[in-house]
Structure formats: C-alpha cells, structure tokens
N, C-alpha and C positions, 0 to 999 in steps of 0.2 A: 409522220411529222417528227418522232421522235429520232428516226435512222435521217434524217436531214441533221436533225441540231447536233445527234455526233458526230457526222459528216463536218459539219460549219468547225466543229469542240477542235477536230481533228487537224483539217486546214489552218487554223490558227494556233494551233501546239507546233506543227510545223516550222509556221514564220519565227514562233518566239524562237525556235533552237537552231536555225539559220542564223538570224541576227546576232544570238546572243556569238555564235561561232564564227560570225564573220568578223566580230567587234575587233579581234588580234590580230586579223591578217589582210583589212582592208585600206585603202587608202586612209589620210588624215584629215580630207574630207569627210570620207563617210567615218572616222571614228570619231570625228567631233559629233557627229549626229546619232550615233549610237550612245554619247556619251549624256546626249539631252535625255533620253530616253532611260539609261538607269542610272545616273546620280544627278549630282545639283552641281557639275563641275560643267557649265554646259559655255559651250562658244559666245563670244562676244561682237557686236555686228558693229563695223564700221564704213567704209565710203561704200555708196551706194553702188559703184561699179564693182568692188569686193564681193558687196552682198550677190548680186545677181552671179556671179560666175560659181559662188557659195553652193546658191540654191541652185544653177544648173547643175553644179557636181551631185547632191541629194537628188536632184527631179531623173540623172541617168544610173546609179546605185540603186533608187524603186524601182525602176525599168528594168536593168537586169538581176537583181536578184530579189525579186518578188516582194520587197520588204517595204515599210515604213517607216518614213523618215521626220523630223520636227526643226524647225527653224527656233532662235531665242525671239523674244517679242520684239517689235520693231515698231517706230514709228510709223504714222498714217502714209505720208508721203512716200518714205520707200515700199512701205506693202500695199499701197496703189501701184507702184512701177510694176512689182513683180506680178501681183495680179493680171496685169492688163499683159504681162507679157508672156504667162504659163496657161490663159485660160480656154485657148484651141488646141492643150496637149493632146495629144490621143493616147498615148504611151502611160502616164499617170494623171492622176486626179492631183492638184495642188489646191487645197481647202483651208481657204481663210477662217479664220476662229478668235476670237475676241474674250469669250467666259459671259456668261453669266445670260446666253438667249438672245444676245445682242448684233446687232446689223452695221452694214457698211457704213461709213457717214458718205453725205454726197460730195462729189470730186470737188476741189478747192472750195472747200467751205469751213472755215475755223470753227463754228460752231456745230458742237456734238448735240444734237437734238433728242428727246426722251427715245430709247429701245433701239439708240446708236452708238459703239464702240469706238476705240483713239485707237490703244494701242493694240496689236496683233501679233498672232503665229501662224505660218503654215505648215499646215499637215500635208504629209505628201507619199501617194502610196497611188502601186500600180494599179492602173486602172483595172484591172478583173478581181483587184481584191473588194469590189462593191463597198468602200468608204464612203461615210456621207458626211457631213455637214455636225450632224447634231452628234453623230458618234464621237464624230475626232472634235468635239467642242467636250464631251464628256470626258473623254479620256488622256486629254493634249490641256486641258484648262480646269482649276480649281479656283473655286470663289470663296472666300471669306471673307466672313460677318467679324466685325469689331464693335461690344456694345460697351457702354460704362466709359468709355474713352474719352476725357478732357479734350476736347480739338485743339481748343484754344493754345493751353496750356503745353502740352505734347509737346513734343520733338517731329519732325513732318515724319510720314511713313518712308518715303526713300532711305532717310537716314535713318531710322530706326530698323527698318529691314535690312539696311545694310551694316546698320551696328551687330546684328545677330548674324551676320556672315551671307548673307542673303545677295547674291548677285543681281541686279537690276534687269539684266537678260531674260530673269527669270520673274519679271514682277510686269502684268498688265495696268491695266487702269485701278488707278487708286479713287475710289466714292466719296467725298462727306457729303452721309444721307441726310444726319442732324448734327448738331454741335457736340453729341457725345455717341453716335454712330458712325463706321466707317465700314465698306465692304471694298476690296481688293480683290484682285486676280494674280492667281501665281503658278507655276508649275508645278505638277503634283509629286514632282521628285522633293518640293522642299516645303511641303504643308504641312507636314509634321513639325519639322521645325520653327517654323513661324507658332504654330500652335501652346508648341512647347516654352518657348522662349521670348514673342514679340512683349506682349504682356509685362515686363520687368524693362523692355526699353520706355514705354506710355506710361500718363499721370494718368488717374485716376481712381477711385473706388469702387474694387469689384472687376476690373476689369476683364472679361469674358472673350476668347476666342472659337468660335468655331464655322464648321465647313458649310455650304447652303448647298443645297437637295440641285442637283442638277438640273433639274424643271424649271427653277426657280429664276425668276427674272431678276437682273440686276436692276438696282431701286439707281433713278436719275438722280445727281445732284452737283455740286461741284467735284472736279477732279482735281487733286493735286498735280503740280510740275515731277518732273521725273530727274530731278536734279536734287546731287548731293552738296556739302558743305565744302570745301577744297581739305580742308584735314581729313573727313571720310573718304573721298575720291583718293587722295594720295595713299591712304591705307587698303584700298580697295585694290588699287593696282600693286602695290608690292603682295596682299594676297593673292591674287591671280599669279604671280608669277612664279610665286612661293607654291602653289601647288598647280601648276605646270597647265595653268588654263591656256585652251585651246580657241584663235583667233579666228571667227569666222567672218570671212571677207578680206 
C-alpha cells in the first residue's frame, strides 16, 4: 500500500512539472487555462459559441498532454450546453463542480432547490488520470464562511469582491444563510485574498472570514445576482486589460 501511494505521489509530481513547462510554449488557449490554475489572472467567458470552442480547445490539450485543465465559473445555461455536449468523451473526463457538496439543478428550472448549485466550473483531465467528481470539487473550488456581516447594510458581494480586485470569473454562488451570514464560492488562486481583504469592503462588528472544511455542505438560502454597479464594471474592464487578462471564448 505504501509503494502504490509513492507510485500515485510520483504520477502526480509528473503532471505538475509538464504543466507548469508547457504554460510558455503552448497555445493561448491552453495558457489561459494554465493561467486559472496558478494565479487569479484567469480568462473571462463570453458568448456561448466562444465558450464551447474554449472548452473544446482544454478538453484536446488534457487529451494530449495528460494534464488538467479548469474553466472560470459560468452560468447555469451555458454549463448545461457544455455538459450535455462533453459527457460521451472517452478521451477526458469533463467534471462539473459547483463548491460546497452541491448538485446539478434540474434542466430549465429557475429555482435552485436545497443541496443544488447555480453557478459552475469544469474540471477537465484525461481520462486515465482517475479524476472524480469530489476531488476536483476539493481542489477546483473554495467555500467561504462570512459571519458578523451586516446583509442589509453591506455593499452586495459582487461589488465588494470586485472592489478587492477579485474577478467574477472567479466567484461561484454567493449564500445569505442569515441576515448577518454569508457563505460564497471562489477559486482557490484568490482565497487568500478575499480572506485577507474582503472584510474592510463589508459593515459590520467583528466581521470574520474563513474557509469551510471541504465535507462541508453548502447551507441553502438566498443567492445574490452576479452583477456589478456600472462604475465597478467599467473599472473591472480597464483592469483586465491593464494586466493583460486573457479572453476566454
């Protein structure tokens, strides 16, 4: 058992020193997707025919060069399209993930119902790399707990994650569990940052940020919209362009 786990240690030292070496010398496709992967400078998804040719470009970069790739979060609607149209791959596994233990909602249905997910990412890795579901939800998605949080009073969380430089790309489903709790999803490239920082954009006393145990179920309640202010939005785009954000779709 133990000459397996150094076997697995080893196989996976591998991919990281592939990827990290292909990140220079592969297309602009796959370096947007190496770019989700180690910083918070990560592609931005627009028309749905964009996305899909995006995600075919990632779904044949896993295929041939054994690695792991990650989409920004995306609306329900387009990550039904691409589900429904990656899910007979044979070549790579493409694993929808949500954060927080959370499940598909049912096909055209507005309402997210208890221990169902909005927004999404997929994980996308050759299929002999035995990826699953709950790994790349562990590793592809980070939950945080917001306690001490004025709801009311606040600034919504889009705008506030995006006053901290926080790209939207990178931000799942927003929770209010109670009038002074909120629990989010974000990608792990930028939980530090939110940790570090969100806190001084919200009102409140005491206000507390931290990360929830991966086991841990996302608590049901309202979601916020995923929409900025047009003064943030406008500031958002001259920073993406200001630091050479990479368009994906």
């Amino acid at each position: 058992q133990k000459q397996s786990k150094m076997v697995t240690m080893s196989v996976w030292s591998c991919i990281a020193v592939i990827s990290i070496a292909l990140t220079d010398t592969t297309s602009c496709a796959f370096q947007s997707t190496t770019t989700v992967r180690q910083s918070s400078r990560t592609p931005t998804a627009t028309s749905l025919h964009g996305i899909m040719e995006a995600v075919e470009s990632l779904a044949a970069e896993a295929a041939d060069t054994w690695s792991i790739q990650a989409t920004p979060f995306l609306e329900p609607a387009d990550a039904s399209k691409i589900e429904e149209k990656f899910q007979d791959r044979g070549d790579v596994l493409c694993l929808r993930v949500f954060g927080g233990r959370r499940l598909s909602p049912e096909p055209d249905n507005n309402t997210v119902k208890p221990g169902e997910g909005r927004r999404s990412r997929f994980v996308i890795a050759h299929a002999d790399l035995g990826m699953d579901a709950m790994t790349a939800e562990e590793e592809y998605c980070t939950v945080v707990r917001c306690e001490n949080v004025n709801v009311a009073s606040s600034n919504t969380f889009p705008n506030a994650l995006a006053s901290i430089g926080v790209h939207l790309d990178n931000v799942g489903d927003i929770v209010i569990e109670d009038s002074n709790t909120v629990c989010f999803v974000v990608t792990p490239e930028v939980t530090k940052q939110c940790l570090r920082l969100l806190s001084k954009e919200l009102v409140g006393t005491g206000v507390s940020l931290s990360v929830v145990d991966s086991h841990e179920f996302m608590p049901h309640g309202e979601m916020q919209e995923m929409k900025l202010s047009r003064v943030l939005e406008r500031q958002m785009e001259r920073k993406k362009l200001d630091a050479g954000y990479v368009q994906f779709g």
